[in-house]
C-alpha positions as CSV (number, residue, x, y, z in Angstrom):
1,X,80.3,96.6,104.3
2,X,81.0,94.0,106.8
3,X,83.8,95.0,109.9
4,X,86.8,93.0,109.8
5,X,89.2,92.2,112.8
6,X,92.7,93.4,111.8
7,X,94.0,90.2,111.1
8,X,91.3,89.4,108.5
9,X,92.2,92.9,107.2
10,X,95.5,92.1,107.1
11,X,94.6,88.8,104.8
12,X,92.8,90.5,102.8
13,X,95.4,93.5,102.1
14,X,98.2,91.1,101.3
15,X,95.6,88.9,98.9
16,X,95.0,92.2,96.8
17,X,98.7,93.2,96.9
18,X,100.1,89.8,95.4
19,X,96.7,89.4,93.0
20,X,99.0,89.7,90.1
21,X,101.2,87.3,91.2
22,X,98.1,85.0,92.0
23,X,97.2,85.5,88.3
24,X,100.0,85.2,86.7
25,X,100.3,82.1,88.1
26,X,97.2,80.6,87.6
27,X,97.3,81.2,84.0
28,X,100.7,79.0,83.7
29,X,98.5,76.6,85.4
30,X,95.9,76.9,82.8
31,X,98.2,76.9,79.9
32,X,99.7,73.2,81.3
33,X,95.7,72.5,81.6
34,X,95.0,73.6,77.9
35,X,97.2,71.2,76.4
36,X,96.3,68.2,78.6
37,X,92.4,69.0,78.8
38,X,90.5,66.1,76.3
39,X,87.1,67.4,76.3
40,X,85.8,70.7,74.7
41,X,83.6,71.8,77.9
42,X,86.4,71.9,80.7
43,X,87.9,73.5,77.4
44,X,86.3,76.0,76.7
45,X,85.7,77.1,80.7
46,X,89.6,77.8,80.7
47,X,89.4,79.8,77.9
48,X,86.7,81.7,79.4
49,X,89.0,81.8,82.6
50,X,91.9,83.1,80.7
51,X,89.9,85.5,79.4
52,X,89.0,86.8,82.8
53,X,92.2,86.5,84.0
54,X,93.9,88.8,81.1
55,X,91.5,91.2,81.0
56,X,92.1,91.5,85.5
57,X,96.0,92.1,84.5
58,X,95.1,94.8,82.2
59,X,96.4,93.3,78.8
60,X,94.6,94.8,75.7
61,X,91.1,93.8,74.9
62,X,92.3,93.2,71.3
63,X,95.3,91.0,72.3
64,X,93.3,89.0,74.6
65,X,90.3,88.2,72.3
66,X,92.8,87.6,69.4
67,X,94.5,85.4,71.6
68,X,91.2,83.6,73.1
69,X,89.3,83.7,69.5
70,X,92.1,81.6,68.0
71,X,92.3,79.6,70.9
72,X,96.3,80.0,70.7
73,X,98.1,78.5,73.5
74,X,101.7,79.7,72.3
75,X,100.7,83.4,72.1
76,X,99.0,82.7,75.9
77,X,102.3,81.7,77.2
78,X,104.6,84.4,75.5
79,X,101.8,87.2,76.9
80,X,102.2,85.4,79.8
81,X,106.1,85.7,79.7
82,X,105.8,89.6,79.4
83,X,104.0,90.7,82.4
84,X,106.1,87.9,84.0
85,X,109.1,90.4,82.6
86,X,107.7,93.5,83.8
87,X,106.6,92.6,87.1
């Protein structure tokens, strides 16, 4: 494990406290992203992102491959909405 000074400490602490935050709003990025991407690679990378992302905040493995097998968008965004709630 590498030292750190206590400012890069610091930085690092603060990244891992707001890292739900940081999710949360990456994924509104992505959802914006899912409806404007054209082709299916950059596609399907976001889906694989979301995935990622959903499984990191702790939402059911069932919900999020439901929600990443039918490639629905809506349901993303009103998961999405929840932890937003209960945050």
């Amino acid at each position: 494990m590498a030292n750190f000074s206590k400012k890069q400490s610091g930085i690092i602490k603060r990244y891992y406290d707001q890292k739900d935050n940081i999710m949360l709003e990456k994924l509104g990025r992505w959802i914006t992203d899912l409806y404007l991407v054209e082709t299916e690679p950059k596609r399907k990378k976001l889906w694989a992102s979301v995935k990622k992302a959903l499984l990191q905040l702790e939402v059911k493995p069932d919900i999020v491959d439901g929600i990443v097998l039918e490639r629905d968008v809506m349901s993303l965004a009103e998961v999405v909405a929840e932890i937003d709630k209960a945050k």
